[in-house]
VOPAGU-2260 file (C-alpha; in pm, 1 decimal, decimal comma):
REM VOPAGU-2260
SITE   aa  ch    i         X         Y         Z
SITE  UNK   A    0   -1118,4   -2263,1   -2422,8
SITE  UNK   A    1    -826,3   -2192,9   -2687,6
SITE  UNK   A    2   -1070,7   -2182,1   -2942,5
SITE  UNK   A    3   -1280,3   -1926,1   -2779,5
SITE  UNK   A    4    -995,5   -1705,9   -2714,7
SITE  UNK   A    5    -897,8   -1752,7   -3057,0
SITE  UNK   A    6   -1197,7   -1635,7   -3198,3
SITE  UNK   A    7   -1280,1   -1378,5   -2986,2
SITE  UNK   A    8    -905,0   -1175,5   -3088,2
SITE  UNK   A    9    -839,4   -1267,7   -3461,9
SITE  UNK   A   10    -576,5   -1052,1   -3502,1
SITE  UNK   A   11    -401,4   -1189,5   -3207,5
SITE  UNK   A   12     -59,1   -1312,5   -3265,4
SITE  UNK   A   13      77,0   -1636,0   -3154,7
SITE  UNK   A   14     358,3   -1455,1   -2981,3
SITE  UNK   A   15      69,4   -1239,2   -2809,0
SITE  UNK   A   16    -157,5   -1598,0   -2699,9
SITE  UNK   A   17     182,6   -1724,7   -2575,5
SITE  UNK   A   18     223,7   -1463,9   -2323,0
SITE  UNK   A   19    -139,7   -1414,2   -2194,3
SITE  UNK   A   20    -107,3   -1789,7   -2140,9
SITE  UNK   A   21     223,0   -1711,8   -1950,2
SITE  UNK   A   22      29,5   -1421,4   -1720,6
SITE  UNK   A   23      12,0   -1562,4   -1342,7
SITE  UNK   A   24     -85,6   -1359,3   -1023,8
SITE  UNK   A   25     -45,8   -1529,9    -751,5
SITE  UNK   A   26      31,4   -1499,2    -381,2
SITE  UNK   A   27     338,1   -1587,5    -237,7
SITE  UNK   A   28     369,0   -1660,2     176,4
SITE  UNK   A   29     694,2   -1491,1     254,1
SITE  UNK   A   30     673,8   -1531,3     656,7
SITE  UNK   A   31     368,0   -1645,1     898,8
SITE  UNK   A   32      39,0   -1496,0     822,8
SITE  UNK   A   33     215,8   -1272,4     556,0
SITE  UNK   A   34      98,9   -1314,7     201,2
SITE  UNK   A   35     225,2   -1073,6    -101,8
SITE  UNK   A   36      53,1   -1043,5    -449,7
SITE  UNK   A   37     290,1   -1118,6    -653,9
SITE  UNK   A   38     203,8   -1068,9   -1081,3
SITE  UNK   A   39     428,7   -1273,9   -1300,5
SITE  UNK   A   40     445,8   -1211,0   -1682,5
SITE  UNK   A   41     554,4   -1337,6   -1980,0
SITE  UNK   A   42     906,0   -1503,9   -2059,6
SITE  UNK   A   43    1287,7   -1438,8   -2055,6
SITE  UNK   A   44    1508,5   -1322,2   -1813,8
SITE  UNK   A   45    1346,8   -1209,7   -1463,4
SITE  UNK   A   46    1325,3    -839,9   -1394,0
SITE  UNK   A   47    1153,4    -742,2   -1054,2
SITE  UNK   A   48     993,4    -432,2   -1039,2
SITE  UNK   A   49    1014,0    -305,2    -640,2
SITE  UNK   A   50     730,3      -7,0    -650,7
SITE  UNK   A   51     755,0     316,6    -440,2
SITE  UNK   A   52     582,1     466,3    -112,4
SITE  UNK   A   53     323,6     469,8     -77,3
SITE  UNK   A   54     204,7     293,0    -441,2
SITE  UNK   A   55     181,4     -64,5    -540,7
SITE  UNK   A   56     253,9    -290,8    -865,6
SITE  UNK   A   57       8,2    -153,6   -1050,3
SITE  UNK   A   58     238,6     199,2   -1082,3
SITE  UNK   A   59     433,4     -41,1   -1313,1
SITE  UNK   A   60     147,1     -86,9   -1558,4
SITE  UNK   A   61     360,0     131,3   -1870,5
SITE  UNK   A   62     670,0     -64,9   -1801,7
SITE  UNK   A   63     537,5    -411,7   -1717,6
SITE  UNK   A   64     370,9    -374,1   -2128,3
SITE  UNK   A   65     642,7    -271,2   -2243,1
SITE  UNK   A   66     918,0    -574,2   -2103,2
SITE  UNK   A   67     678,8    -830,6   -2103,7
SITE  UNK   A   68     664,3    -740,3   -2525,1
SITE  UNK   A   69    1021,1    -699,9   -2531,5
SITE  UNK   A   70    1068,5   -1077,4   -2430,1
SITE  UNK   A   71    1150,1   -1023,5   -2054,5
SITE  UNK   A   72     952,5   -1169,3   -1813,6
SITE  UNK   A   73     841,4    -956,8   -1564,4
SITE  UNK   A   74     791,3    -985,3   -1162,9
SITE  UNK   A   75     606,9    -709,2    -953,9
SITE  UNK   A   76     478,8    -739,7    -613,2
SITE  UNK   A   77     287,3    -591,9    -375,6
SITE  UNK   A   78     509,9    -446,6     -68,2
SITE  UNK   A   79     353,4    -594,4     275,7
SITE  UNK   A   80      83,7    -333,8     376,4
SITE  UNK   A   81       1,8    -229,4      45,1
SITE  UNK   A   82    -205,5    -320,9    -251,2
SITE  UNK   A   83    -397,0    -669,5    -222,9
SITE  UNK   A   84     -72,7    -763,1       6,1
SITE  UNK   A   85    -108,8    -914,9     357,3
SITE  UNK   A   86    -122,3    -604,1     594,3
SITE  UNK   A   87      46,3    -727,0     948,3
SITE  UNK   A   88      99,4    -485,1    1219,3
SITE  UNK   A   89     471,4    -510,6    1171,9
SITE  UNK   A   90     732,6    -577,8     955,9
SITE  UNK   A   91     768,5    -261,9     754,9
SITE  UNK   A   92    1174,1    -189,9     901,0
SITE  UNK   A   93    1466,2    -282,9     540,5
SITE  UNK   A   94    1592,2    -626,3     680,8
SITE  UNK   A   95    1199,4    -733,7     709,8
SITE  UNK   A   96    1124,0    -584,6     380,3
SITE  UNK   A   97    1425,4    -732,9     190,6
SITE  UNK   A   98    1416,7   -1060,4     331,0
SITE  UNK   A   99    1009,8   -1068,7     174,1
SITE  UNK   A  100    1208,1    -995,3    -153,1
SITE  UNK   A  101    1451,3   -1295,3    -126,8
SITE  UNK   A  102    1175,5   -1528,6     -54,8
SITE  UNK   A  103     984,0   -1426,7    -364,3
SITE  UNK   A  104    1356,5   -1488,3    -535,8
SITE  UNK   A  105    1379,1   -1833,2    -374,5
SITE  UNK   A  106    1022,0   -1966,6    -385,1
SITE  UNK   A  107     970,7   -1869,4    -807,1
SITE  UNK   A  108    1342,0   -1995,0    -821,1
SITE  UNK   A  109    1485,5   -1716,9   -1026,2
SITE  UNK   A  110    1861,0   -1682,3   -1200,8
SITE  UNK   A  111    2006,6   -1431,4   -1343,9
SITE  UNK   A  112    1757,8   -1116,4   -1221,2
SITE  UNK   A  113    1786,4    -756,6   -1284,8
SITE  UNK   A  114    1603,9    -569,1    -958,5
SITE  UNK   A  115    1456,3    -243,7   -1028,4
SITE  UNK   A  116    1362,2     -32,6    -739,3
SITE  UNK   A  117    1185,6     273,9    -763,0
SITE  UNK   A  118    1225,7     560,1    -480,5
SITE  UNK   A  119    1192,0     365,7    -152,2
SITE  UNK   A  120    1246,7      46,3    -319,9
SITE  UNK   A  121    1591,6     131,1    -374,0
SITE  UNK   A  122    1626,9      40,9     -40,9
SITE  UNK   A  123    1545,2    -291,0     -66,8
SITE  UNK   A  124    1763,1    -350,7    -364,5
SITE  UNK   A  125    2084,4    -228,1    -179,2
SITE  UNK   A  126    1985,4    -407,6     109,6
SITE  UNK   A  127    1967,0    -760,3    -104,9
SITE  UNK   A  128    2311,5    -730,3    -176,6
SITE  UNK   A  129    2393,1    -644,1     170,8
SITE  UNK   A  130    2207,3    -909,3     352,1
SITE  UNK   A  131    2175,1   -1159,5     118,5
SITE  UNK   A  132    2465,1   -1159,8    -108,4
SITE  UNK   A  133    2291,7   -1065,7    -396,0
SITE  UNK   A  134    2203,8   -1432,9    -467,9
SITE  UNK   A  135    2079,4   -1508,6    -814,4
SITE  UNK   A  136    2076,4   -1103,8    -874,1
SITE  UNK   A  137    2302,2    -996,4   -1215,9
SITE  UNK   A  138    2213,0    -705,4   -1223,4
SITE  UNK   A  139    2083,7    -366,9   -1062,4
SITE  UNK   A  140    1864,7     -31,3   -1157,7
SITE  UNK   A  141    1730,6     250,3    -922,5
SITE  UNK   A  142    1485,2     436,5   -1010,0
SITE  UNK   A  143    1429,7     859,4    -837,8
SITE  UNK   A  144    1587,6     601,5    -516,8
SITE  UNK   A  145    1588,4     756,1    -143,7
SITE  UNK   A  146    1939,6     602,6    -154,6
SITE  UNK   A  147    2185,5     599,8      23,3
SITE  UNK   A  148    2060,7     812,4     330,8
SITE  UNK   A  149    1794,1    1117,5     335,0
SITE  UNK   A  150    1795,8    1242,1     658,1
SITE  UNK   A  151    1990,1    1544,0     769,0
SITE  UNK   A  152    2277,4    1470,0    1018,5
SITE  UNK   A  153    2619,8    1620,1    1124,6
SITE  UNK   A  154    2773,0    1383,8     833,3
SITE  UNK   A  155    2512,9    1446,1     622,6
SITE  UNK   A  156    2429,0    1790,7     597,7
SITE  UNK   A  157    2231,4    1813,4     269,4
SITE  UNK   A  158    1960,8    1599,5     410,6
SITE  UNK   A  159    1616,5    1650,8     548,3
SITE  UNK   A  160    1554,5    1782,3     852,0
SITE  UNK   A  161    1376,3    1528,6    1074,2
SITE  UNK   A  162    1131,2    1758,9    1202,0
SITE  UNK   A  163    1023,4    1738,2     781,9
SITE  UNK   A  164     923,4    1348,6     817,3
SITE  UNK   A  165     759,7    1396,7    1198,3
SITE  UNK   A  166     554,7    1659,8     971,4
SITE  UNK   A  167     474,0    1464,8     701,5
SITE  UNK   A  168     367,2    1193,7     974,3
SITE  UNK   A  169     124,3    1443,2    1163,2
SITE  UNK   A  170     -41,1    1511,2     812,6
SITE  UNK   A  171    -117,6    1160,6     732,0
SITE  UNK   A  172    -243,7    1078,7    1047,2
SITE  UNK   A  173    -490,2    1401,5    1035,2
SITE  UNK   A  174    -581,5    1352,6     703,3
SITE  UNK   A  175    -440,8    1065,0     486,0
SITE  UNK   A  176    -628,2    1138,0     176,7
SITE  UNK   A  177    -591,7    1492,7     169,2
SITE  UNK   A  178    -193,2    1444,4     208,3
SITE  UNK   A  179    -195,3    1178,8     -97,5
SITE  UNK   A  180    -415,5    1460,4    -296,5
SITE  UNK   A  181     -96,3    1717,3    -255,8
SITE  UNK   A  182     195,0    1456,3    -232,8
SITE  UNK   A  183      78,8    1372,1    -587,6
SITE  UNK   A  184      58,8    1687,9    -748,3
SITE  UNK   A  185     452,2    1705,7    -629,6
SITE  UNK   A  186     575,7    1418,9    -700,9
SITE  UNK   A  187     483,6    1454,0   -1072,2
SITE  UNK   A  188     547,6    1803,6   -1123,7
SITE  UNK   A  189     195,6    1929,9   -1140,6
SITE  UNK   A  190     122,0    2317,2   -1083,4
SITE  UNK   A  191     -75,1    2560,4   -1236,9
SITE  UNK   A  192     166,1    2588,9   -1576,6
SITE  UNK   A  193     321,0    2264,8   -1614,3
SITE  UNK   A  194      18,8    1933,7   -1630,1
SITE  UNK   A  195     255,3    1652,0   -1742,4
SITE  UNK   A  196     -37,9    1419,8   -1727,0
SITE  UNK   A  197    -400,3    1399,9   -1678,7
SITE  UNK   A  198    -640,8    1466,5   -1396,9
SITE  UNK   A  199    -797,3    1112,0   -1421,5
SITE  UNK   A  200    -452,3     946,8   -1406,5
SITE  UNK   A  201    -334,6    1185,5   -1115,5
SITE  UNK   A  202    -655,8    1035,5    -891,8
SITE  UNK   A  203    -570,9     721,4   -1022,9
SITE  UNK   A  204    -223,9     766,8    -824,8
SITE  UNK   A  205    -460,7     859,1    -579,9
SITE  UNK   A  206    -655,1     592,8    -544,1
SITE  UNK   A  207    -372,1     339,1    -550,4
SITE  UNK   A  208    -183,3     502,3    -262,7
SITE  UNK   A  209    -486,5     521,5     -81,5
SITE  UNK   A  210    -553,2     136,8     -44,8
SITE  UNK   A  211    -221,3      99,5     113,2
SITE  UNK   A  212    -257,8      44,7     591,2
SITE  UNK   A  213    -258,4     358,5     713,6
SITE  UNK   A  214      20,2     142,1     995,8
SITE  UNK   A  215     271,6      42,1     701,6
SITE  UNK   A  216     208,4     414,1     497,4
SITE  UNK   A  217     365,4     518,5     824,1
SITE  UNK   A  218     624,9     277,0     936,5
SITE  UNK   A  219     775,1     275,2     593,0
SITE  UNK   A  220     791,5     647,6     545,6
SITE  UNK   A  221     972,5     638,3     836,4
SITE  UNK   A  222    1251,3     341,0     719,6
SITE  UNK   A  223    1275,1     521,7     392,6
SITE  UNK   A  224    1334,9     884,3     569,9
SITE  UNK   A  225    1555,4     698,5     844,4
SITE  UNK   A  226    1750,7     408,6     700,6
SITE  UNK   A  227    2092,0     442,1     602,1
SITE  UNK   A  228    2276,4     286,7     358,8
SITE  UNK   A  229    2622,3     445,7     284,6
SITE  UNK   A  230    2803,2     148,3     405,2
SITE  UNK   A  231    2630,6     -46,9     181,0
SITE  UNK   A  232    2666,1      32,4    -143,8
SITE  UNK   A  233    3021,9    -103,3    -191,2
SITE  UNK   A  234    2844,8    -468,9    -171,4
SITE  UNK   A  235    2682,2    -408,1    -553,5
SITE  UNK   A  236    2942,4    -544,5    -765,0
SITE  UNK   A  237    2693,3    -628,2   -1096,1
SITE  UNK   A  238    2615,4    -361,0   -1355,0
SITE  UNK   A  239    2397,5     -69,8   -1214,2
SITE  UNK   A  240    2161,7     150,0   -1373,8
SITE  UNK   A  241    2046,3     477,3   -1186,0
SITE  UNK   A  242    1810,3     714,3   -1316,4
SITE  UNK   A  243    1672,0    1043,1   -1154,1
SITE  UNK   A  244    1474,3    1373,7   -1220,0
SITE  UNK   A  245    1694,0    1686,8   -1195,0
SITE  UNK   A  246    1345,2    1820,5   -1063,0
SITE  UNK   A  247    1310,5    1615,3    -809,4
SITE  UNK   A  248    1152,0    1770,0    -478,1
SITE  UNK   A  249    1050,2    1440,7    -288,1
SITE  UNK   A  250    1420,6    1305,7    -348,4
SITE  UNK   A  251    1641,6    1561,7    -451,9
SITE  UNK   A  252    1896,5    1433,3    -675,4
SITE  UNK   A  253    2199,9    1573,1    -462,5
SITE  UNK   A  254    2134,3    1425,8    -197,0
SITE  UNK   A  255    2076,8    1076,5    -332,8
SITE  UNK   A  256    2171,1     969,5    -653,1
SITE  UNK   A  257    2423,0    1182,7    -702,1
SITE  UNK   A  258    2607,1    1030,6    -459,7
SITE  UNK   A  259    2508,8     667,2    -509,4
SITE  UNK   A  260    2653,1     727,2    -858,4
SITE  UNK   A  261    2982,1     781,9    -685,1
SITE  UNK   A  262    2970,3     523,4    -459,1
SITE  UNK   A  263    2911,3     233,8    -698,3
SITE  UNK   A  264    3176,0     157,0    -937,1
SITE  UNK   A  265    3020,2     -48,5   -1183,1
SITE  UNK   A  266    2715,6     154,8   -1303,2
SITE  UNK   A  267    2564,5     415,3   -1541,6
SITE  UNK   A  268    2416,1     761,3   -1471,0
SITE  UNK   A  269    2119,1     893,2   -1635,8
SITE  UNK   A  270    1959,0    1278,1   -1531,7
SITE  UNK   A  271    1617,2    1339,3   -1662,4
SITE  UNK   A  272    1627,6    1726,1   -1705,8
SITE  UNK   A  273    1390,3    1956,5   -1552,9
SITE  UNK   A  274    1214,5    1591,5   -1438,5
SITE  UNK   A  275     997,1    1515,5   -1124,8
SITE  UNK   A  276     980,3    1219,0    -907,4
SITE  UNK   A  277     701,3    1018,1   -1090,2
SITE  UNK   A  278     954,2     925,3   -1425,8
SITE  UNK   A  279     739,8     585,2   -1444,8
SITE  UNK   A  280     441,4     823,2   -1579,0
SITE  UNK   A  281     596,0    1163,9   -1661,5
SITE  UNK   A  282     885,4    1034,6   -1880,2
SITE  UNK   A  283     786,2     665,0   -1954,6
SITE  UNK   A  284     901,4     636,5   -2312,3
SITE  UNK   A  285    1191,6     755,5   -2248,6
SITE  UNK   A  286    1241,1     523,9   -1892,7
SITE  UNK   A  287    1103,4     198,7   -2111,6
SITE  UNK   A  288    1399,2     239,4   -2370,4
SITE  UNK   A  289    1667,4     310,7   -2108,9
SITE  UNK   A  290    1566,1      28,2   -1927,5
SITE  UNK   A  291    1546,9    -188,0   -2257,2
SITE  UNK   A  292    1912,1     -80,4   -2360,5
SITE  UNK   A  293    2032,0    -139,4   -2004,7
SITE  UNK   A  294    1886,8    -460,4   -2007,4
SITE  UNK   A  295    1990,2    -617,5   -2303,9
SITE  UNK   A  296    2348,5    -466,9   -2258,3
């Protein structure tokens, strides 16, 4: 079988053969009757990759390339209820979510892990640290996160107005599809003057949101809009990179990473300029190499 590989890629290097013969997907039974996908590339230290709402690993396809190549090895999963995850009925609340998270953490039994969490997987990073102690975790990125709380409230003023999620709710139960269609176009910054990438890849975004229940699209839209994690945030104590668009419109930046950023001692602030929610496409280059720099820090 090595030969045939072999022969079939001349030009492939022996670091390259190494690491296809390190790729793994796998599933992973993190409670009764609850199965996640879980990929698993290449070698190094772990780095998770926690995906968004309502997306799956495969949003991570730029990044998991470019780690995997850059000697890391790389973890991404499928939330519960989306991608080739188990879909249960429930489950979809942060303690649920995050204690999925630390089984995939105990079962692969990794050391020394950097979590990245991307918008609503933020949440699930801040909650490790809360709920589990951070165990085996040395350090942290979040990525356009919904941390630490969205929704509008008398101590939270600059949030969203709750009758903004029960209307995003209405529209994906009347028409699921049609809401992904103009949820993407927003969350990567897509109108008539600025195309920041291509039609093809926009319905590929699509297409991957689409596979996700319809149950946990909803349930989890409503822990990311609802959840909140102020009190929190003092448990990160390891190094802590946060990134986010200055363009944001699904998470503005004022209302969540700004503050994060002064709520965590330990950690490093990045603005994109003028950038929307979707950096993992839009500005991937440029989130690959601050990830890289972070990493190897």
């Amino acid at each position: 079988m090595e030969n045939s590989i072999l022969n079939a890629s001349p030009s492939l290097r022996d670091s390259d053969f190494d690491i296809q013969l390190q790729n793994t997907d796998k599933y992973i039974e993190t409670a009764k009757n609850v199965k996640l996908y879980v990929r698993d590339y290449g070698k190094g230290k772990p780095v998770i990759l926690i995906h968004g709402w309502p997306l799956s690993n495969e949003m991570w396809e730029y990044q998991i390339e470019f780690l995997v190549q850059n000697n890391f090895r790389v973890i991404a999963y499928d939330r519960r209820g989306f991608g080739k995850s188990s879909q249960p009925w429930d489950g979809y609340d942060y303690d649920t979510l995050t204690d999925d998270l630390h089984e995939i953490i105990e079962q692969l039994q990794l050391e020394n892990v950097t979590l990245v969490g991307f918008s609503m997987g933020g949440g699930e990073v801040v909650r490790y640290f809360s709920r589990h102690g951070g165990k085996g975790v040395t350090k942290a990125a979040l990525i356009s996160s919904i941390i630490p709380f969205l929704l509008k409230t008398d101590d939270n003023p600059e949030g969203r107005p709750r009758e903004k999620g029960e209307a995003t709710a209405e529209a994906i139960r009347e028409d699921r599809i049609g809401f992904l269609e103009n949820f993407g176009k927003t969350f990567f910054g897509v109108n008539i003057i600025n195309k920041p990438l291509s039609t093809p890849l926009l319905e590929h975004f699509r297409m991957l949101c689409s596979v996700a229940s319809p149950r946990a699209t909803l349930k989890c839209a409503e822990s990311l809009s609802n959840t909140d994690f102020r009190d929190e945030l003092h448990t990160i104590t390891v190094p802590t990179l946060i990134i986010h668009g200055s363009d944001d419109k699904n998470v503005p930046i004022e209302v969540s990473s700004q503050k994060t950023a002064a709520a965590i001692a330990n950690n490093t602030f990045i603005v994109y300029e003028g950038a929307p929610h979707g950096l993992f496409y839009t500005e991937r280059e440029r989130l690959n190499e601050d990830l890289l720099q972070f990493l190897n820090a």
